[in-house]
C-alpha distance (Angstrom), angle and dihedral (degrees) to the residues before:
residue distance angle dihedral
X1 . . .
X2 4.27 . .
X3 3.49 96.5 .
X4 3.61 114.7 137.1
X5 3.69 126.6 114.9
X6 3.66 142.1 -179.0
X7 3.77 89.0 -86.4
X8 3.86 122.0 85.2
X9 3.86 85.8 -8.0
X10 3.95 103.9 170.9
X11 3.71 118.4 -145.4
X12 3.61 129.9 -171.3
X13 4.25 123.7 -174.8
X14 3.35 134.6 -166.1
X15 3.63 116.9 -140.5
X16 3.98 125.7 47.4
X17 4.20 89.1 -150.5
X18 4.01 123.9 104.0
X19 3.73 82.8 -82.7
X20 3.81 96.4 71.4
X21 3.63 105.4 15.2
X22 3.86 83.5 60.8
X23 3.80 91.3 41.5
X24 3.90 86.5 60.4
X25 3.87 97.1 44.2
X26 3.70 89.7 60.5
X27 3.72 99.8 35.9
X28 4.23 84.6 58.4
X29 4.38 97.1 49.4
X30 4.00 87.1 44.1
X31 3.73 91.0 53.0
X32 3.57 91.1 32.2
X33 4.03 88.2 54.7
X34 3.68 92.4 43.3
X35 4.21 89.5 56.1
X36 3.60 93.7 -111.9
X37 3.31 135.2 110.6
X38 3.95 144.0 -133.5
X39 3.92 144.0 -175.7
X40 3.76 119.7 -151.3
X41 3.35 137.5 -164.6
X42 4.06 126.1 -158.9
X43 3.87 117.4 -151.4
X44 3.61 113.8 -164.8
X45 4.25 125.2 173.6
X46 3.71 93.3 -140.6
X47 4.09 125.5 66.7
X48 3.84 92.7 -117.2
X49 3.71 130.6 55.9
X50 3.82 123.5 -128.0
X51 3.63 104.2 68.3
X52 4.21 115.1 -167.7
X53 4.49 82.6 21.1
X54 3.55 89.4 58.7
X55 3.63 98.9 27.9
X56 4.02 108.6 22.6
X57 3.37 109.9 45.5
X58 3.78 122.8 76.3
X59 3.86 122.1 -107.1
X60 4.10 101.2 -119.0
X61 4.53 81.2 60.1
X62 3.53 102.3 89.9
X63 3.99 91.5 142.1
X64 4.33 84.3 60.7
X65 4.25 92.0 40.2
X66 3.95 85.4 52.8
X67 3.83 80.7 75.4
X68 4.05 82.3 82.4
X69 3.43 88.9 63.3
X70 3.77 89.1 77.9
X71 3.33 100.4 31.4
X72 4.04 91.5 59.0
X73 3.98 84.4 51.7
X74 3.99 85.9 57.6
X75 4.04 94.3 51.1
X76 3.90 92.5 33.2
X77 3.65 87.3 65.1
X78 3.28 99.7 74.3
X79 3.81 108.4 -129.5
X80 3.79 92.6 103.0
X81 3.69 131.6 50.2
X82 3.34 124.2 -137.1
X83 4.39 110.5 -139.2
X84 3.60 99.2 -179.6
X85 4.23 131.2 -179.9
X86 3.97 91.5 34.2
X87 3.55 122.4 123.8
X88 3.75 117.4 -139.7
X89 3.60 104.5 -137.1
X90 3.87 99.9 17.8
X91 4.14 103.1 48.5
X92 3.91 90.7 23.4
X93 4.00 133.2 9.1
X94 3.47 129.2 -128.4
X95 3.90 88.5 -114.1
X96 3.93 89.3 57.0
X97 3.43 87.0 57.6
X98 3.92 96.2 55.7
X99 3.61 84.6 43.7
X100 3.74 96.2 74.1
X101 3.95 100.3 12.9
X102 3.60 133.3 79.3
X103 3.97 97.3 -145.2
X104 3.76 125.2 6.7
X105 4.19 111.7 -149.0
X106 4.02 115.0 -167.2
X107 3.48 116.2 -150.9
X108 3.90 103.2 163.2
X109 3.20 93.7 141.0
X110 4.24 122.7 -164.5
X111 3.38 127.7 -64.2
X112 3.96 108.3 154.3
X113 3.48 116.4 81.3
X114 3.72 117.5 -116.1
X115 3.93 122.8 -105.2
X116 3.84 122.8 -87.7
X117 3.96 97.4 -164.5
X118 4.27 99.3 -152.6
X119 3.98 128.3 131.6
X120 3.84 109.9 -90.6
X121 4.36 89.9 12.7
X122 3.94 75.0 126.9
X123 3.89 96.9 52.5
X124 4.02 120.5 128.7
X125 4.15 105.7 -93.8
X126 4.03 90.6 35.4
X127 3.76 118.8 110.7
X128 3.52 148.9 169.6
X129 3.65 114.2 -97.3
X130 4.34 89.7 -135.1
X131 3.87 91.4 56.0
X132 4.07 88.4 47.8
X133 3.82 83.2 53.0
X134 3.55 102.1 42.0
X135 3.89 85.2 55.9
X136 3.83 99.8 57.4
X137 3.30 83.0 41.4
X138 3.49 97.6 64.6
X139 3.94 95.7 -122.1
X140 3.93 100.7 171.6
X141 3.73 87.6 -148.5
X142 4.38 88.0 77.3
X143 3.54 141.4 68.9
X144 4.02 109.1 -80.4
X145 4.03 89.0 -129.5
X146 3.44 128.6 51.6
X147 4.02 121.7 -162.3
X148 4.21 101.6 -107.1
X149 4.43 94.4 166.3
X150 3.76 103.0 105.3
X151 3.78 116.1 94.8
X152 3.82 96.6 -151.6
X153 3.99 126.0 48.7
X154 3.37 135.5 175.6
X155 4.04 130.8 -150.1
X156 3.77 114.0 -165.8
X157 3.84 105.3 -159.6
X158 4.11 132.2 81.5
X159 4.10 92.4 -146.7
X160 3.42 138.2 102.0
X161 3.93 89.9 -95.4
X162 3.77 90.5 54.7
X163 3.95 91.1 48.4
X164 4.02 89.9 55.8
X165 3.75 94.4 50.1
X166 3.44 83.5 50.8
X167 3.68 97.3 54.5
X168 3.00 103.3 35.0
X169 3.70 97.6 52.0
X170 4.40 82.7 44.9
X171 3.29 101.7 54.3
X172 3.88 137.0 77.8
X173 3.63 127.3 -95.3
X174 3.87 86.6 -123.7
X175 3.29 102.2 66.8
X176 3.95 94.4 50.9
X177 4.08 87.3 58.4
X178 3.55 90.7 92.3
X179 3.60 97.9 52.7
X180 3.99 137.2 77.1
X181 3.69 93.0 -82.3
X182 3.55 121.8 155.0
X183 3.94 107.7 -121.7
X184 4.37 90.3 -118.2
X185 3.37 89.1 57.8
X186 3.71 102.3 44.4
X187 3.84 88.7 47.9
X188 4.17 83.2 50.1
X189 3.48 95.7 51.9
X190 3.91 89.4 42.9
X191 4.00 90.8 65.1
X192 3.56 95.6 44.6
X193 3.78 119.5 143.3
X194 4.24 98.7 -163.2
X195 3.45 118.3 122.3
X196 3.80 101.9 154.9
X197 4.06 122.2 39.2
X198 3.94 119.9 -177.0
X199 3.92 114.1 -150.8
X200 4.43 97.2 -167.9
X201 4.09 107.7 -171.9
X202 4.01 111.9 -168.3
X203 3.97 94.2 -137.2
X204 4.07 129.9 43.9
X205 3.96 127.8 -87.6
X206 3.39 86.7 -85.5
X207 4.12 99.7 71.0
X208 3.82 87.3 35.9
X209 4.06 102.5 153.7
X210 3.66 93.9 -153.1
X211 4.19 128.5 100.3
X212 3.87 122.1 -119.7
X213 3.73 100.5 -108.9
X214 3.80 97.1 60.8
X215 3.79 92.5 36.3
X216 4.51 79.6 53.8
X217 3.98 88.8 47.7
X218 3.66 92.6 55.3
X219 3.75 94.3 62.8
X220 3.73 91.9 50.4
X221 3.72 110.3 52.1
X222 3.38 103.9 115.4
X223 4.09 132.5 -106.7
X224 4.72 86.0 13.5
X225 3.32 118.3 108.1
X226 3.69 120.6 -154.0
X227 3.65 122.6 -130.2
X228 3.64 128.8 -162.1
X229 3.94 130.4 169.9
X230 4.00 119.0 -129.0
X231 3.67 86.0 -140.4
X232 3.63 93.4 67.7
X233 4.28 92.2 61.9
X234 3.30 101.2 73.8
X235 3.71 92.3 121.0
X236 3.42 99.5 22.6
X237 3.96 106.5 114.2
X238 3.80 111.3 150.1
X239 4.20 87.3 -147.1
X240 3.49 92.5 53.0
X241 3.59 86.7 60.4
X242 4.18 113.4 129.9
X243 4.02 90.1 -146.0
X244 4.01 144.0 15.2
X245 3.98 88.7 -101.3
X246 3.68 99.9 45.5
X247 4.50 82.5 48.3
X248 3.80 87.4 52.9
X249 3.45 96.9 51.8
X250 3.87 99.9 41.0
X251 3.92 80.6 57.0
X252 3.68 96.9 59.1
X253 3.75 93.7 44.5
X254 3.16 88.8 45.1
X255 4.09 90.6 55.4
X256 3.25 95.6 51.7
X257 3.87 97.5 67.2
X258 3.63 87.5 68.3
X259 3.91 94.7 45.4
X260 4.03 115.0 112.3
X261 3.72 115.5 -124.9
X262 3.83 104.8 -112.3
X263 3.86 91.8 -148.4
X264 4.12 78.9 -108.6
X265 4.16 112.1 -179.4
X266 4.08 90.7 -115.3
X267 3.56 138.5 36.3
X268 3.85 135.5 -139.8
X269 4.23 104.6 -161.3
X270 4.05 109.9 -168.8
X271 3.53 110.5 -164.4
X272 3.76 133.2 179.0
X273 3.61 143.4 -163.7
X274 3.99 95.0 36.8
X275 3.94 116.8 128.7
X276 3.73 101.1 -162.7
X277 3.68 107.7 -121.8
X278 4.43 109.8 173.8
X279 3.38 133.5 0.0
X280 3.64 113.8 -134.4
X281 3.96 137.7 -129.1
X282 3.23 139.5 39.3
X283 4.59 139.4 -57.0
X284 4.18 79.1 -127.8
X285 3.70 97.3 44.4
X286 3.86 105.5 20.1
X287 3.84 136.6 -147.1
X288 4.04 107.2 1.6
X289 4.07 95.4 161.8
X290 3.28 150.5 -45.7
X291 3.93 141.9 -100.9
X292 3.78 120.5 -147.1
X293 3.82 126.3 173.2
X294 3.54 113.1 -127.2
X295 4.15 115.4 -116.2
X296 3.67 135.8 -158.1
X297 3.89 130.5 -162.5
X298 3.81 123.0 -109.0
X299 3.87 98.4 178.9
X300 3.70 148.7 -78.8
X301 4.37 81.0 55.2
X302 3.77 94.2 -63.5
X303 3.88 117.7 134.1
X304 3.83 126.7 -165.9
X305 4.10 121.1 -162.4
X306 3.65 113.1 -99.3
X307 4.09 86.0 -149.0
X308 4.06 84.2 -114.7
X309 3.75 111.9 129.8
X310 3.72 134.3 -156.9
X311 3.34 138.9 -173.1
X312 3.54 136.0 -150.1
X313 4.27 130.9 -162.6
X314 3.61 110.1 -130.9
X315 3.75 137.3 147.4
X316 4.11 94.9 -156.0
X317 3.36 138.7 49.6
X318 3.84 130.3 -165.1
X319 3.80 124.3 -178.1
X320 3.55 116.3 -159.8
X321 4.02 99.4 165.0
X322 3.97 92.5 129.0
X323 3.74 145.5 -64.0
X324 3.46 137.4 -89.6
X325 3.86 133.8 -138.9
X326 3.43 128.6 -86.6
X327 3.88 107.6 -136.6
X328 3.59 125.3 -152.4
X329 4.17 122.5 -130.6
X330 3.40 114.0 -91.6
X331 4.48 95.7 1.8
X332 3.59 112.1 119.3
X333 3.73 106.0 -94.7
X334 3.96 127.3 -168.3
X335 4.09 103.1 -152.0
X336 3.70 94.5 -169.9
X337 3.96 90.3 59.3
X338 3.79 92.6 25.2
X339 3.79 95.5 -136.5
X340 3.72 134.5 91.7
X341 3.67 126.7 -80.8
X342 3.91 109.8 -96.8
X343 3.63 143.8 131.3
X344 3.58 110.8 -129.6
X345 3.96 90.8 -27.9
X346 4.11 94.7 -41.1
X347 3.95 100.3 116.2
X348 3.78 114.6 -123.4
X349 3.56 125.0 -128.5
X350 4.55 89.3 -132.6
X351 3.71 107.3 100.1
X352 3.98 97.8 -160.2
X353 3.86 98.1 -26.0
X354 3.87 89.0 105.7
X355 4.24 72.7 -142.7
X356 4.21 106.3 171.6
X357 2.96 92.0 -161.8
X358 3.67 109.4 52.0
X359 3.77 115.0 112.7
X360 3.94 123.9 -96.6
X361 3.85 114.3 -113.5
X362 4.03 111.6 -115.2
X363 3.68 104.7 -117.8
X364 3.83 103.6 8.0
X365 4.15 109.0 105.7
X366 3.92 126.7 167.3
X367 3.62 120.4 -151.5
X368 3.88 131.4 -171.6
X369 3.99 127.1 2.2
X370 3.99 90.5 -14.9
X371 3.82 81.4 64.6
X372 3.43 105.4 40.1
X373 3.73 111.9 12.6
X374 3.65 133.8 -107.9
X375 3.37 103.3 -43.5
X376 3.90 140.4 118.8
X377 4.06 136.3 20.2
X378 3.68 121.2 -87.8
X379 3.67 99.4 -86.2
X380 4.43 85.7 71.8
X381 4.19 83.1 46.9
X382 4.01 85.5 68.2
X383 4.08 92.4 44.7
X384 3.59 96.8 48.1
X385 4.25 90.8 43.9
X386 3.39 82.4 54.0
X387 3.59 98.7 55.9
X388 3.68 91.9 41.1
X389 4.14 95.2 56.1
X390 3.75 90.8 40.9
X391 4.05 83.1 65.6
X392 3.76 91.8 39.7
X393 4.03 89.8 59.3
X394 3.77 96.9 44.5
X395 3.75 90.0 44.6
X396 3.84 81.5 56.8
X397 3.85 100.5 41.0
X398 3.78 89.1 49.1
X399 4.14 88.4 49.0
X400 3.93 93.7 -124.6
X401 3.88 86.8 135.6
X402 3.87 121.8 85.7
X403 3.98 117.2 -130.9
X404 4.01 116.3 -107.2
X405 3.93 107.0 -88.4
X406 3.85 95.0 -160.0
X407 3.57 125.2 72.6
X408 4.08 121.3 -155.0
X409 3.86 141.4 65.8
X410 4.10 108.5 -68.0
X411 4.03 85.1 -132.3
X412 3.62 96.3 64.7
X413 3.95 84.3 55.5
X414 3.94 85.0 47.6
X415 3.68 95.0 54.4
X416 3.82 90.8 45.2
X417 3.64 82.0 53.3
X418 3.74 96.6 46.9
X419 3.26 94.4 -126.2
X420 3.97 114.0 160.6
X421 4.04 96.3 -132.0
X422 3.92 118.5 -170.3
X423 3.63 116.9 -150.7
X424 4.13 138.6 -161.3
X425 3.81 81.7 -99.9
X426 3.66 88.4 52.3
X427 3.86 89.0 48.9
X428 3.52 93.0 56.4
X429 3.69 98.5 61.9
X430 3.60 92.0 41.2
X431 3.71 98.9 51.6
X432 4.49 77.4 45.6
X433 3.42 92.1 52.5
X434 3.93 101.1 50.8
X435 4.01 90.0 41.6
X436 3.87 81.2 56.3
X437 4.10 91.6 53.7
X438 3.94 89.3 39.0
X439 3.80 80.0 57.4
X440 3.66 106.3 40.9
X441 3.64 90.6 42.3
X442 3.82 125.2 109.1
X443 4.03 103.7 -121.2
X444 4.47 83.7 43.4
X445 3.61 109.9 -133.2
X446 3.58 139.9 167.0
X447 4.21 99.0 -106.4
X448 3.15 132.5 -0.1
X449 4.52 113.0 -155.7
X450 3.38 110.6 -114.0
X451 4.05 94.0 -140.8
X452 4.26 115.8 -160.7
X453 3.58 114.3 74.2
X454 3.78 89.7 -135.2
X455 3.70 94.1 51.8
X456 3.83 91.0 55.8
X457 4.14 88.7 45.5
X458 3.66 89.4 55.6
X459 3.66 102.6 43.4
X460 3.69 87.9 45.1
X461 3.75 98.8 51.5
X462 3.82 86.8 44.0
X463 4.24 97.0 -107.7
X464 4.63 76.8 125.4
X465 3.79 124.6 53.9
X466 3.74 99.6 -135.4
């Protein structure tokens, strides 16, 4: 029966990052504008909202975590319930959902990093650069310790990503003291053993994928050098640059060639036109090095191998060269593009057929990186939301969508379930109580991450006094 309308339209999303907490903003003004009215509720698999701003961006970024500050404004409103420390698929199915919701969005986002398909990728001592992240982070999904006792790393990737590793594995445990760092990691990075980390980009400074204020950073942590190699600027004129950004940035690499070594105690090498071909070593003895052929451009920022190879001694190896998507049980799911089936944010009933033509799902939507990969800052998040809603409403409007069929709150079905839901309540006294240890804590600071998933569940639903 296609009986929904703009009034009392219920809503649930899956995914408490930008990606859905945006979603929901939006969805409540273009109701609101249209006179009608809506109740949402935002399902997220970890105790605390936020997702990648709590869990993706590096600790010494406060400028990119003040992001939350708006995003707590959009849940502290009131207009969207936060359901927190459920999994979607496990605790409740995607079919529960459309039970007792008008329109299902999924915003899961991507949190696995993408495959980098090279002999001995798979070698003890090489990781993926979203599970190094996650872990000074302070995702409670990850080991609490992270292996730090090789002198030489290497970080395949020329993005953003790759330039955190990189800095955060460069610089000194000191200078993260003042930050949001969980107290693990802080002790992890404290015992480190790195003196030399490798950052190898497959293209030239010119197609560099990163954004002038973390490229700036780099050259200012204190007691690393940077090294670049002259060899790598041969297309690397700052007025040939397509846009202001892409000038900037040329200009800064371009500085550093000239820069003295200070005789710092640890090194940040940047090097360019290497397609990573092997890693090195052995499944008894791990990572050793790495073998990379060298490139050279031939216009329009494509590179072809020179068939010159080089290899490089290192005990570590990081690959930042993208994520993947994180599917949900039972949602259509496209492996070879790692994101759900949909046109334009309608879901598509085609599994991994990559099938144009199958139908959409009434109801189902996907949102964010889940819907169109891993790609773009937070700024697209809000455009492609947008896009996404503005199909929800017409879909309603036009009465494609099928009324909910089951009455009653989803939490009562929860605690039936036993399931250990967090809510915005919850969130509150947790985000209290680590302000309070940020406060009380020796090196002051403005947070400091509560760690254990079941410490967060408990001081959430009240079992701690914060």
């Amino acid at each position: 029966m296609t009986s929904s309308t703009l009034q009392n339209l219920r809503v649930a999303i899956v995914g408490a990052g930008p990606a859905g907490i945006y979603a929901g903003n939006i969805l409540t003004n273009a109701v609101a504008e249209a006179g009608g009215s809506v109740a949402i509720d935002l399902f997220e698999s970890l105790p605390a909202p936020y997702g990648l701003i709590r869990y993706g961006v590096a600790p010494d970024h406060p400028r990119i975590k003040g992001i939350v500050n708006s995003l707590h404004e959009m849940l502290d409103a009131g207009t969207t319930r936060f359901i927190g420390n459920v999994e979607v698929g496990r605790d409740i199915s995607i079919d529960e959902l459309q039970e007792r919701y008008d329109a299902v969005i999924l915003a899961t986002g991507a949190i696995r990093d993408a495959a980098l398909d090279i002999p001995g990728i798979d070698l003890p001592r090489s990781f993926g650069a979203a599970d190094f992240v996650a872990w000074y982070d302070g995702h409670p999904d990850v080991p609490t310790e992270w292996p730090l006792d090789q002198r030489e790393v290497a970080v395949i990737g020329n993005g953003n990503v790759a330039l955190d590793v990189a800095r955060v594995l460069a610089k000194h445990a000191v200078d993260l003291r003042p930050t949001e760092i969980a107290d693990n990691v802080l002790a992890g990075l404290e015992g480190s053993a790195v003196t030399d980390v490798h950052v190898f980009g497959r293209r030239g400074p010119g197609d560099i994928k990163f954004t002038p204020i973390e490229l700036r950073e780099l050259g200012e942590v204190p007691d690393v050098d940077i090294v670049v190699h002259d060899e790598d600027f041969v297309d690397a004129d700052p007025a040939s640059a397509t846009n202001n950004q892409l000038k900037v940035m040329l200009r800064i690499l371009n500085s550093w060639r000239t820069r003295e070594s200070t005789g710092a105690s640890r090194r940040l090498h940047l090097h360019f036109y290497h397609s990573p071909v092997e890693v090195l070593g052995s499944p008894e003895t791990g990572v050793s090095g790495i073998r990379f052929e060298r490139n050279e451009p031939i216009g329009d920022g494509r590179v072809q191998g020179t068939g010159e190879f080089r290899e490089f001694a290192v005990q570590q190896v990081y690959r930042a060269v993208g994520y993947y998507g994180t599917p949900v049980i039972d949602a259509p799911f496209d492996v070879r593009a790692g994101v759900v089936s949909n046109v334009e944010g309608r879901v598509k009933d085609a599994a991994a057929t990559g099938d144009d033509d199958a139908p959409t799902i009434a109801g189902l939507y996907a949102t964010g990186w889940i819907k169109r990969g891993p790609v773009g800052l937070i700024g697209h998040t809000k455009s492609d939301a947008m896009e996404t809603i503005a199909h929800l409403v017409a879909d309603v409007e036009a009465g494609r969508l099928s009324a909910p069929t089951v009455d009653g709150d989803v939490l009562a079905l929860l605690d039936e379930r036993e399931v250990a839901f967090t809510t915005w309540d919850g969130w509150l006294a947790l985000d209290a109580h680590e302000r309070e240890l940020g406060a009380n804590h020796e090196h002051t600071r403005e947070r400091v991450k509560v760690v254990p998933r079941d410490e967060q569940v408990q001081i959430s639903r009240g079992a701690l006094v914060p």
